[in-house]
C-alpha positions as CSV (number, residue, x, y, z in Angstrom):
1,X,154.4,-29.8,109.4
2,X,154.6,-26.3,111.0
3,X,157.4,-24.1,109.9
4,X,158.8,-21.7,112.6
5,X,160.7,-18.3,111.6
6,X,163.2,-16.1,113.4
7,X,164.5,-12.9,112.5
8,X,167.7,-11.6,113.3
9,X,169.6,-7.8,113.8
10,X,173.0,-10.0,113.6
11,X,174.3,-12.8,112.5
12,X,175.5,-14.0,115.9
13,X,172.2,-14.1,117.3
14,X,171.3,-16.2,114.6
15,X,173.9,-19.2,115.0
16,X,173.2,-18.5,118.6
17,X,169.6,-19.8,118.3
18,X,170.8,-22.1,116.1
19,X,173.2,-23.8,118.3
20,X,170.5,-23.8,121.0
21,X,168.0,-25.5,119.0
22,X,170.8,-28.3,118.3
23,X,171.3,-28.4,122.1
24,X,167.6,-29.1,123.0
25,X,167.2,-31.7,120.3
26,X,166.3,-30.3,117.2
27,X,168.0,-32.1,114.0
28,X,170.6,-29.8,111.8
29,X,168.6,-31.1,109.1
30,X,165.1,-29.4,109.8
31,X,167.0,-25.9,110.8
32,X,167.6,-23.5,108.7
33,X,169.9,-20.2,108.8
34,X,170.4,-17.7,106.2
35,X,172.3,-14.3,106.3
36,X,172.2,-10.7,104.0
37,X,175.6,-11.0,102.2
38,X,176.8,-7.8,103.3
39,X,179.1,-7.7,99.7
40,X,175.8,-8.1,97.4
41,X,173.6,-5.8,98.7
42,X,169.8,-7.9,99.2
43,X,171.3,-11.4,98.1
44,X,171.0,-14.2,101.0
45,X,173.2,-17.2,101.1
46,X,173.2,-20.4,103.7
47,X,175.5,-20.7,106.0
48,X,174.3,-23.9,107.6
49,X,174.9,-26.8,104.9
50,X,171.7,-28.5,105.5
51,X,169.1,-29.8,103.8
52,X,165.8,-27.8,104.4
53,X,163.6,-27.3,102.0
54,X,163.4,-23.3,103.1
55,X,163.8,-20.1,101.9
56,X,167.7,-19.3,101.3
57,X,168.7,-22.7,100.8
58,X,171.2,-22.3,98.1
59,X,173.3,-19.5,97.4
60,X,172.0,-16.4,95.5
61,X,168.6,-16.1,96.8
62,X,167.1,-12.3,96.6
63,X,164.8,-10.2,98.6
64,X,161.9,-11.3,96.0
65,X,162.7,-14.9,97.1
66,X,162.4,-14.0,100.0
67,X,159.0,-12.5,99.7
68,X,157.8,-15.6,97.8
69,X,159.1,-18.0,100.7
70,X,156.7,-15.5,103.2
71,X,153.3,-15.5,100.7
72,X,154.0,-19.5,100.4
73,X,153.9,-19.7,104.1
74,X,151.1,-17.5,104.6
75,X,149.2,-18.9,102.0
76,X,145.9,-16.3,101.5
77,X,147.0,-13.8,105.0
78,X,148.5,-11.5,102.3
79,X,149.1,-9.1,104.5
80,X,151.4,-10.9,107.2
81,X,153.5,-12.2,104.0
82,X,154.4,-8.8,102.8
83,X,154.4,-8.0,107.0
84,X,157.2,-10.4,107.5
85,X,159.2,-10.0,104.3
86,X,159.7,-6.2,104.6
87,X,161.4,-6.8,108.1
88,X,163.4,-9.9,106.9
89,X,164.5,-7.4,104.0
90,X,165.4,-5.2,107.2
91,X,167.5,-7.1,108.8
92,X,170.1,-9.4,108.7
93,X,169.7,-13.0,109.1
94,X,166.7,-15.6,109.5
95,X,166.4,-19.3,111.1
96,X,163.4,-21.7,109.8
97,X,162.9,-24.2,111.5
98,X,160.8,-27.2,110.3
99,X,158.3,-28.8,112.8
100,X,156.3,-32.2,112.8
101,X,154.0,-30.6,116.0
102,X,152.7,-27.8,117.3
103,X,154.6,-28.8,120.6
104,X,158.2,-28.5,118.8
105,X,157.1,-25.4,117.5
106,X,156.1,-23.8,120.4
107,X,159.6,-24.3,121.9
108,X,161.5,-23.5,118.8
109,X,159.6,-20.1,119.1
110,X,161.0,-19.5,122.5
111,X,164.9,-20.4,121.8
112,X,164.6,-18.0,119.2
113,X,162.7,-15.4,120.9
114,X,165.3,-15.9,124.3
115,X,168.3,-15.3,121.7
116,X,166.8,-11.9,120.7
117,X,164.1,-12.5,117.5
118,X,162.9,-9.4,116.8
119,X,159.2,-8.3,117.3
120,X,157.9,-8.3,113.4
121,X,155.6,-5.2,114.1
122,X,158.0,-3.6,115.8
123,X,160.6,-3.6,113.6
124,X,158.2,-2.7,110.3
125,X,157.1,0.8,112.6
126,X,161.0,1.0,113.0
127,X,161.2,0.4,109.1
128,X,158.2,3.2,108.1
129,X,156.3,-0.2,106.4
130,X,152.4,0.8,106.0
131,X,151.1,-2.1,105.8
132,X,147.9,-3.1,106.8
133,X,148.9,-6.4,108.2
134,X,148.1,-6.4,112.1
135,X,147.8,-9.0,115.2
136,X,144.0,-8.7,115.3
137,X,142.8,-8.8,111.5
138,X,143.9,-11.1,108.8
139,X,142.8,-11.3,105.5
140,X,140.2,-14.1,104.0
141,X,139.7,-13.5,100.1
142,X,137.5,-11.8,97.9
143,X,138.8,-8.6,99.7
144,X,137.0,-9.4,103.0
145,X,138.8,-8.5,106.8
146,X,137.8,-10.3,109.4
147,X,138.5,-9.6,112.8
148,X,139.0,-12.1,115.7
149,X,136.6,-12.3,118.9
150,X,138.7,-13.9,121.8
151,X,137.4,-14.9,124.9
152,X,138.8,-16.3,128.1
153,X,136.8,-19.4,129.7
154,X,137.8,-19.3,133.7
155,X,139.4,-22.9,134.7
156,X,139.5,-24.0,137.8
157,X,140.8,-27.3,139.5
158,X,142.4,-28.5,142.8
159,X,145.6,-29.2,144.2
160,X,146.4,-30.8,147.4
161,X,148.9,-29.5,149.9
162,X,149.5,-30.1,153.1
163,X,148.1,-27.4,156.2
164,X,148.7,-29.6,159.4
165,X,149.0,-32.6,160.8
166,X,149.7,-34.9,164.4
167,X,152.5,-37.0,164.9
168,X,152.8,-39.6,167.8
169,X,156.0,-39.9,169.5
170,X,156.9,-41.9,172.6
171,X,159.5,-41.9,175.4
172,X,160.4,-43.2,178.1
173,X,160.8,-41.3,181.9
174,X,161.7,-41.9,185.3
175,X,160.6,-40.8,188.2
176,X,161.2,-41.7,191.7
177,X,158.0,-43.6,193.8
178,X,158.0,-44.8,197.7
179,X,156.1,-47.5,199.1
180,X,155.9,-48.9,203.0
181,X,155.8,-52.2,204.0
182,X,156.3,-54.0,208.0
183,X,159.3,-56.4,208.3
184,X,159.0,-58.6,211.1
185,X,162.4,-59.6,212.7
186,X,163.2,-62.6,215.6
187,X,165.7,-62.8,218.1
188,X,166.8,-64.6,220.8
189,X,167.0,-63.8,224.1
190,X,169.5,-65.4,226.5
191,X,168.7,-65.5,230.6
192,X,170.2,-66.6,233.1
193,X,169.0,-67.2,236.9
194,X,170.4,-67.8,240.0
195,X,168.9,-71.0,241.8
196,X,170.0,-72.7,245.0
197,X,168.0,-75.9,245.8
198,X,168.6,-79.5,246.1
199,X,168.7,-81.7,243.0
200,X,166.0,-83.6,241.8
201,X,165.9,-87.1,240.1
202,X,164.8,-84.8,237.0
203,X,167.9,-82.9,237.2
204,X,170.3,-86.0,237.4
205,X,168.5,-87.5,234.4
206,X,168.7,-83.5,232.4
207,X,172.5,-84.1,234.1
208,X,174.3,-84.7,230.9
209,X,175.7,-83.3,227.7
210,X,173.6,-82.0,224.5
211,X,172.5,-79.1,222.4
212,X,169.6,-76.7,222.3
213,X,169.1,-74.4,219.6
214,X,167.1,-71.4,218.8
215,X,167.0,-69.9,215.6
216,X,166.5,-66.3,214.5
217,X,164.3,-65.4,211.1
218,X,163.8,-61.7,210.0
219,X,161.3,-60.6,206.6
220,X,163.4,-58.6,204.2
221,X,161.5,-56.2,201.4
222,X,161.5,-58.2,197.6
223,X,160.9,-55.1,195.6
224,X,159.5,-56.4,191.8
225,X,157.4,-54.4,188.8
226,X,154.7,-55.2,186.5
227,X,154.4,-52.9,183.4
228,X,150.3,-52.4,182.9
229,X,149.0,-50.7,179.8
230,X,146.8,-47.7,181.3
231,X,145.5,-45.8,178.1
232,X,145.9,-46.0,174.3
233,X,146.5,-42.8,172.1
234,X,145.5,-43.2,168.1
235,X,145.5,-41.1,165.1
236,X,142.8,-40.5,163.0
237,X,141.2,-38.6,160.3
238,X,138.1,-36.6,159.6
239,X,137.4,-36.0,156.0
240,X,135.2,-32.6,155.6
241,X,134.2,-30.8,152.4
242,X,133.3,-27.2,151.9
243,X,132.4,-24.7,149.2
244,X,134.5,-21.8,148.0
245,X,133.5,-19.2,145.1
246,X,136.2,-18.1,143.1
247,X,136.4,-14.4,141.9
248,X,137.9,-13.3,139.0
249,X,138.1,-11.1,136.0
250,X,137.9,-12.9,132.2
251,X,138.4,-10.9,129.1
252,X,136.4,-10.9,125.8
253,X,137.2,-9.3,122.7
254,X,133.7,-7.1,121.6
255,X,133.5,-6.1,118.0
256,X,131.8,-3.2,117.4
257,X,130.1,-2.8,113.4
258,X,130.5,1.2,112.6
259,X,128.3,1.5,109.7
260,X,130.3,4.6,107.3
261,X,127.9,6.3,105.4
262,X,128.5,9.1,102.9
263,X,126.6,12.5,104.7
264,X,130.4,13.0,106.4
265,X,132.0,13.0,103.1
266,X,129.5,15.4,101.4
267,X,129.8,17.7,104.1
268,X,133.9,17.6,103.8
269,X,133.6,18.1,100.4
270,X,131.1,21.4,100.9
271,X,133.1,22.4,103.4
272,X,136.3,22.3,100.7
273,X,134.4,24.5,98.0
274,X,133.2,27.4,100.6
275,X,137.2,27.4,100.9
């Protein structure tokens, strides 16, 4: 269970965020908002109804509630508890929000931030707080400071998009073609000739009726197509890898140990009794 804070300038900003965490799924029951009664100087009261377990969840909570709800959070980071309770005593209204993962808190963080949370650090300088809570120490007993050593590790992977391609379309044309070819054609010729001789015993037997006939034939042009296939176009692949070196910059938090010794202090202090 994470718990998820946002502090607030206004009132309105604080339902806002509360109506938006409503909106994007979070249950009434796990969100809490509490507001500076403006009558009663440092005492909070809820003005949600609901049932979180969280700081201002009844009426007549005080500023040192308030700070016990932070150092319960924070549990041993000391100085973050007394951080976030001085600007929570600075303002006007808060929103908890219980979370089962880090997931739901990581968007509960950013409805509240969009709906104007105010920047803790930011609002303590504002404040005069002097603290010694900051983003880059924290605090881990037995009056020990440790300070965090970050380091960014350079990922990279691979995407696929698309940088060309072929695509096969087909269509159909005309054009016009010639093409010769010889027709042969018949035809009859009719002759007559003048004759003037005495009739044979072949002509009296030819003397009678009948029929001869002569018939005409001419080639005409039978024009016909064959489709043939004369050449086949096909799509294909080539698959080809290559090597390519990234360049860029990582950062990396370097500690430096200063030891302090005493010769500075001496000399301070000599230099304060010649005065």
């Amino acid at each position: 269970m994470q718990t998820v804070v946002g502090i607030f300038d206004n009132a309105d900003q604080a339902r806002q965020g509360a109506q938006q965490l409503k909106t994007a799924g979070f249950s009434l029951d796990d969100v809490d908002t509490i507001s500076r009664d403006s009558k009663q100087g440092s005492n909070y009261y809820n003005n949600t109804g609901t049932n979180t377990e969280a700081v201002g969840d009844a009426a007549g909570r005080t500023s040192d509630s308030i700070g016990s709800f932070f150092h319960n959070l924070f549990g041993n980071d000391g100085d973050n508890a007394n951080l976030y309770s001085h600007a929570a005593r600075n303002s006007h209204s808060m929103v908890t929000v219980h979370c089962k993962t880090a997931d739901h808190a990581q968007k509960a963080a950013e409805i509240l931030d969009n709906v104007g949370a105010i920047d803790v650090n930011e609002k303590a300088g504002k404040t005069g707080y002097k603290g010694n809570a900051s983003a880059d120490t924290s605090t881990t007993g037995n009056n020990e400071m440790s300070a965090k050593v970050m380091e960014e590790k350079l990922q990279v992977g691979k995407q696929v998009e698309q940088t060309g391609g072929a695509r096969l379309r087909s269509r159909i044309i005309e054009r016009p073609v010639e093409a010769s070819v010889r027709l042969r054609e018949e035809h009859v010729n009719v002759e007559r000739t003048p004759v003037n001789r005495p009739a044979t015993d072949a002509d009296f037997n030819a003397f009678k009726e009948g029929e001869i006939e002569v018939t005409e034939r001419a080639e005409r042009a039978v024009v016909g197509k064959e489709a043939r296939v004369i050449e086949e176009v096909t799509l294909g692949k080539n698959v080809t890898e290559r090597e390519q070196t990234i360049h860029e910059t990582v950062r990396k938090t370097e500690v430096d140990v200063e030891q302090l010794g005493t010769k500075d202090v001496r000399n301070d202090k000599n230099a304060n009794d010649r005065k």
